[in-house]
N, C-alpha and C positions, 0 to 999 in steps of 0.2 A: 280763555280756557282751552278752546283749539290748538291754541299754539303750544302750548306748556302739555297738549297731550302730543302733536306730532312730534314736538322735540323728546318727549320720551321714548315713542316708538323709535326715532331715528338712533337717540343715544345707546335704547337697548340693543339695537337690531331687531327690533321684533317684525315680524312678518303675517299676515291674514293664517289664524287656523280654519279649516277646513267645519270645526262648532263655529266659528262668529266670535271675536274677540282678536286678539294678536299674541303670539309666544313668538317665545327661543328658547331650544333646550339650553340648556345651563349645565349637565353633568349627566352625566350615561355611566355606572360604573363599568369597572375593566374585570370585576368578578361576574360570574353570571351562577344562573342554577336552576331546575325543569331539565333536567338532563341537559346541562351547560348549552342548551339553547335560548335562555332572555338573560338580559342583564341584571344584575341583582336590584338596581335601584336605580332611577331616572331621576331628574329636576328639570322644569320651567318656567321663565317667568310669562306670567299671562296678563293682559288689559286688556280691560272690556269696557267701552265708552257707556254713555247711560244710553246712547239709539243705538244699540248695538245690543244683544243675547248672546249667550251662550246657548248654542240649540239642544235640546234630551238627547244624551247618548247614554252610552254604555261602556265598561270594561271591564276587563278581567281579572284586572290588580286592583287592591286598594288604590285611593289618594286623598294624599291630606295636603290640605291649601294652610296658607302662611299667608295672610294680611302684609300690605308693607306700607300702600299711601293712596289717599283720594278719598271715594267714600263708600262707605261700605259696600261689602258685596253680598248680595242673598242667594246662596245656594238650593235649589228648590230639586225634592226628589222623589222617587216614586221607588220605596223598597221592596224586596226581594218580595214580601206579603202585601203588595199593592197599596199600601200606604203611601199618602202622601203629608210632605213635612218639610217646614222650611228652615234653614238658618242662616242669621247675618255672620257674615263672616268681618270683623273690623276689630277697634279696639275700645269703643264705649261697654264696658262689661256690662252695668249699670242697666242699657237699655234691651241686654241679652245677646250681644257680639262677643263673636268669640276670636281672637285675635289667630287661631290656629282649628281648626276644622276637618275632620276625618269621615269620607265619603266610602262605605264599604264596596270593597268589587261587588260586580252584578248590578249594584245601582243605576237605576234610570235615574238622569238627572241635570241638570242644566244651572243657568246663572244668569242674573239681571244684575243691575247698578241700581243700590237704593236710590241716591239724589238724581234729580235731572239736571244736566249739562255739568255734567262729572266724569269722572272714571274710578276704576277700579285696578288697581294693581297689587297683585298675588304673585306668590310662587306657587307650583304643584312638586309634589314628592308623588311615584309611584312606586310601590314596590308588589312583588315585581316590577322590573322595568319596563315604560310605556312601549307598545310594538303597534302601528297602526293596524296591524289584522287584529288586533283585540279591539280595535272603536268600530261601533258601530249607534250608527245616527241615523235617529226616528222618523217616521213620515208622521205629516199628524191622523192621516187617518188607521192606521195601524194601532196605535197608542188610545186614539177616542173610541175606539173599538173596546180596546180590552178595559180601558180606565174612561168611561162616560162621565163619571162621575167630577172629572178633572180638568173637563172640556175646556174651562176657560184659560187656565195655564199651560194645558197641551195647546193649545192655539195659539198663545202667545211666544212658547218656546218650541215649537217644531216651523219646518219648509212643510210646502203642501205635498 
């Protein structure tokens, strides 16, 4: 399984994101709008190994993930009214996977691999378009402050 995940990274280009997992942007439009300063729409493709998270961040656009291959992905989140909620992102509908998934801007939120010694590979759509000054990522004690009640997934999805 190692091998059949580094020949994807290599095949797609994908590179270490700065959450935990690996992209490549894949399409940036050439419209943009916010007073023609963001691009109207971004894409990437992202894998996430199962020892591997996605850490809690944050942004300012929507994004909606696209399922493509491996095993499911469980997006876990903490919304705008501190709620916390999870969903598989894959394509057994049956077991509550949703093969396409939409995260609202402002969401805290991150991503594990259902199975172990797997991965996970998505695409993300932002719209607006992604701007690295709109991410920002959690400490865990910052987040166990506001959200105690979430201790054990803020610990499992934040750096210290």
């Amino acid at each position: 399984m190692k091998l059949e995940i580094e020949k994807l990274i290599n095949q797609l280009g994908l590179i270490p994101h700065p959450e935990g997992g690996f992209y490549k942007e894949t399409y940036r439009s050439i419209e943009t709008c916010i007073d023609e300063t963001r691009n109207l729409k971004t894409a990437i493709y992202f894998l996430l190994r199962s020892e591997d998270v996605s850490h809690f961040h944050r942004i300012k656009s929507d994004e909606i993930w696209y399922f493509h291959a491996g095993s499911p992905l469980v997006v876990h989140s903490i919304d705008t009214n501190g709620n916390y909620f999870e969903q598989k992102v894959g394509i057994n509908l049956l077991e509550g996977e949703l093969p396409q998934y939409l995260v609202p801007k402002n969401t805290i939120f991150g991503s594990s691999v259902l199975e172990k010694n797997s991965f996970s590979l998505v695409s993300c759509s932002v719209s607006p378009g992604f701007d690295f000054e709109d991410f920002e990522l959690f400490k865990r004690d910052e987040l166990i402050e506001k959200y105690p009640r979430y201790k054990d997934i803020i610990t499992r999805l934040t750096l210290k």
